[in-house]
N, C-alpha and C positions, 0 to 999 in steps of 0.2 A: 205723239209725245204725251207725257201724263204732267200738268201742273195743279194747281191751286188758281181759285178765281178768288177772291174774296173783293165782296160788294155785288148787290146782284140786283141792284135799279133799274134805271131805263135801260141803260148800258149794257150795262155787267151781265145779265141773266140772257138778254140773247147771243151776248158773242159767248156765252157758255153751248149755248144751245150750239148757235152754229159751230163749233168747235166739237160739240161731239157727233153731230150730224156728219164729218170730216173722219170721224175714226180716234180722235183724240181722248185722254182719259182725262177726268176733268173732277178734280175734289173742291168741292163749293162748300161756300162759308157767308153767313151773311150774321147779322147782328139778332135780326129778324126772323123767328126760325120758319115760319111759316113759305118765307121762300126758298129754304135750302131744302123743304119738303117736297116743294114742287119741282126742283129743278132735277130733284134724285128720284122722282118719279119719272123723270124722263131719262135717267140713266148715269145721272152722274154721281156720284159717293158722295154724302151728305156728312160735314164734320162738327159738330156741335163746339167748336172751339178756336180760333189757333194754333194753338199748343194739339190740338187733334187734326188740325188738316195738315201741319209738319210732318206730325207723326207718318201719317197716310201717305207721305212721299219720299220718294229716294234719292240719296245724294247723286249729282248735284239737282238739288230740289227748283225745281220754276214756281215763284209766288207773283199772280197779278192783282194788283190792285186797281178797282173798280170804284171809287170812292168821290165824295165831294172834295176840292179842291181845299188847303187849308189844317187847320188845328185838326181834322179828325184822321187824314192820313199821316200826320208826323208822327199819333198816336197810337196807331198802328205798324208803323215803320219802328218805332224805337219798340212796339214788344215782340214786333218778328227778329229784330235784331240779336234779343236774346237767346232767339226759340234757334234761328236756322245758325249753316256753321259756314265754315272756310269754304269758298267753290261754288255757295249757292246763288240763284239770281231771282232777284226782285225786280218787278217792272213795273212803274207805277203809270197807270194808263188814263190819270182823270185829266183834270183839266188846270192842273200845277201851273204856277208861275216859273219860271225857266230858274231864274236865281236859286228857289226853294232846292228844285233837285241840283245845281251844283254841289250847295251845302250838304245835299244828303246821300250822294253821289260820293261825297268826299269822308264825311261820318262813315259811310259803311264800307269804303277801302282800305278804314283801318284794321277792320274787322276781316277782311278780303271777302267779303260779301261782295258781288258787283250788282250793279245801279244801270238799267234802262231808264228813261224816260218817254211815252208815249203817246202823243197826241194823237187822239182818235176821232176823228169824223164819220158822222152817217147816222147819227139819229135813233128815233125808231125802226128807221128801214132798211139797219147794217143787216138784221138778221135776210134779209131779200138779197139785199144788194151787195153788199161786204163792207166794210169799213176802211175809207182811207188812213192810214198810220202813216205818223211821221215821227221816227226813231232815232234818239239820242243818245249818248254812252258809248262805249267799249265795242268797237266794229267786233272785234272775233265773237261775242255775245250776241250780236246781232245777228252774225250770219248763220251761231247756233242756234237761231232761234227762226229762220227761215218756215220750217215746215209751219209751226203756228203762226206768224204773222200770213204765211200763202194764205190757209185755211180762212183767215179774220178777213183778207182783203181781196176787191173785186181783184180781176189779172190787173199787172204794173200799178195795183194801190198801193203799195207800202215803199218807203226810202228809209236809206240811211242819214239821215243830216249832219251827224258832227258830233261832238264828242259831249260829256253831260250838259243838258240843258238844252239843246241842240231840238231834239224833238219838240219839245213845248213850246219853244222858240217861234219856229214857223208854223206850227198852231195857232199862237197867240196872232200873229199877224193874217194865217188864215180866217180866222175867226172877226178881225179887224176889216176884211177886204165884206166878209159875209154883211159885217153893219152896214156898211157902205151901198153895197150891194140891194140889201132889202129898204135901207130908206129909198133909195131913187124907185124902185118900185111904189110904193108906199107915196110918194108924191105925185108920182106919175099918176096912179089910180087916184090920186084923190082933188086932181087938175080935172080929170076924167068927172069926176063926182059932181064938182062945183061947175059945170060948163052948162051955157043953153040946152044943149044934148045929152043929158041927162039921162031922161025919161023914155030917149030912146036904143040905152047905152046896155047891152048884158053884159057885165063884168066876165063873168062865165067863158061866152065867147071871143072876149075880146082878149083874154089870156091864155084861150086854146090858139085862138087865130096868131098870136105874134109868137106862136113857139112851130109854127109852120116854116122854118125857112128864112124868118127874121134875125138881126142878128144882135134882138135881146132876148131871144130864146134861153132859156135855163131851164132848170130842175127846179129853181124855185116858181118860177111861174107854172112848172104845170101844180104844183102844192096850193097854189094858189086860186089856178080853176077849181080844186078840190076843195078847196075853203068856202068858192063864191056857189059852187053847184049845192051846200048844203045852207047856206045862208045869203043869198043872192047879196044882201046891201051889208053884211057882215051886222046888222044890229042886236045880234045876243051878245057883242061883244065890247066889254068897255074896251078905250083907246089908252091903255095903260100898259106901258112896254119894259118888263123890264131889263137889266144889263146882268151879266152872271161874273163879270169879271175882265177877260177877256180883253174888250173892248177899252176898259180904264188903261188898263195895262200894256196895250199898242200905242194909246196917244203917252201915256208917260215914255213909251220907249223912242217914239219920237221927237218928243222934246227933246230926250237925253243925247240921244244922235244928231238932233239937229238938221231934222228930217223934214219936209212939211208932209203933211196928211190933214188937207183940211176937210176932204170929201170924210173921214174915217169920223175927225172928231167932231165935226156936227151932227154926222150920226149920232154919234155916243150923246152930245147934248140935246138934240132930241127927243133921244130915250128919257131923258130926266122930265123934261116938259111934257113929255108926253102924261106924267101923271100928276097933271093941273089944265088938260083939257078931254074933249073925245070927238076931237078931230077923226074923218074915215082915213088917211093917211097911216095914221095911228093905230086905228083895226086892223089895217092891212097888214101892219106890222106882226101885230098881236096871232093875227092867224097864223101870218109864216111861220112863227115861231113854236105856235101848237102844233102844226100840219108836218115840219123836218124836225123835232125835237120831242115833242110831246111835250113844250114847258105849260106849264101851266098859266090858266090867261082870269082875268075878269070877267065876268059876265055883267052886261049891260044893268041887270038889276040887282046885281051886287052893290055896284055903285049909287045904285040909288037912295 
């Protein structure tokens, strides 16, 4: 299929990539031109514009957006709104809060514009592994849209969830179970840290060893051995974790439902403490989140 990627970050530039590696045609747009240079050396059509990547495709046009979550995709949404026409589809792929795309979902069905919503997982390591999607809006859109999300995701990674908002939806909750998930790691390891047995402790292999057949084996822990094999006690790293959103936005939704999630939201408050100490707990934090994302961390003598 031929669409429009615009945004080409962590995200964006390698599911462009693996989407042309797939046979897809793939017209890139970033703000930045320096990336839409490199990505159209690897073969995709480079559009210096908006109004130039429309041009470049035909009705009904496919636009994804690859953006930070927020003011700068609304800003984008309302000038694609005037560029593309009746029949076309927009998919916005960051990391929206569910509400946003109802409203935007509903703005451009006046336009008969339709409205995916995309929750995308996989980090740095989509372009290896694929990306799990979790797809919201207009099912017939959806299963038009088949062949690209195959391409984007490993086998049975992608679903339909539900109608706008739906994708982001269970995103945001995925993204909720992940806090949860790395602090108990993150404490674990740093019960490990502060015990008699210390000194006789490889962090290295004691997170190769419990992904043997145990049954807190994950993917994040082997990211983890990957973190401890390049800095055994994690100390280039200040214990400063931040939150991208996400996480605020699971415990507000449990409040609202009347849910508890106490495991989610002491994660999240954690992450706030975390930057008023540099507990190893907190490093560990810090790496998982450089090692499955690429976010970016502190350095120990940053903070200094």
């Amino acid at each position: 299929m031929r669409l429009g990627m615009i945004g080409l970050g962590r995200m964006g530039m390698n599911m462009a990539r693996r989407l042309l590696r797939d046979g897809h045609e793939v017209v890139a747009y970033n703000r930045s031109p320096d990336k839409v240079i490199r990505i159209a050396a690897e073969g995709a059509e480079g559009a210096t514009s908006m109004q130039d990547l429309v041009n470049r495709l035909s009705p009904p046009r496919i636009v994804w957006l690859m953006l930070p979550a927020g003011g700068v995709v609304d800003e984008h949404i309302a000038e694609l709104a005037s560029l593309l026409a009746p029949g076309d589809i927009l998919v916005e792929g960051g990391n929206s809060r569910y509400t946003d795309d109802i409203r935007r979902a509903a703005e451009l069905k006046s336009r008969s514009i339709h409205y995916l919503d995309a929750g995308v997982s996989g980090g740095i390591w989509g372009l290896e592994v694929g990306y799990c999607t979790m797809v919201g809006g207009d099912e017939a859109i959806f299963h038009h849209l088949k062949p690209i999300l195959t391409s984007l995701a490993p086998e049975k990674g992608f679903l339909y969830c539900g109608p706008a908002g739906a994708g982001h939806f269970v995103k945001m909750i995925h993204n909720g179970i992940e806090y949860g998930m790395m602090q108990a790691y993150g404490e674990g390891f740093a019960l490990l840290e502060g015990s008699p047995y210390r000194d006789h402790f490889d962090f290295g292999q004691i997170a190769h060893l419990w992904n043997q057949g145990s049954v807190i084996r994950s993917w994040l822990l082997e990211l983890l051995e990957r973190a401890f094999a390049d800095d055994p006690r994690l100390d280039g790293l200040a214990a400063h974790v931040d939150d991208s959103g996400e996480g605020r936005w699971t415990v507000e939704q449990a409040i609202n439902s009347g849910v508890a999630t106490p495991v989610i939201a002491l994660s999240l408050f954690a992450r706030f403490q975390s930057r008023d100490d540099n507990s190893f707990g907190n490093r560990v934090l810090a790496a998982l989140r450089r090692e499955f994302g690429g976010h970016a961390v502190k350095t120990a003598a940053a903070e200094k």
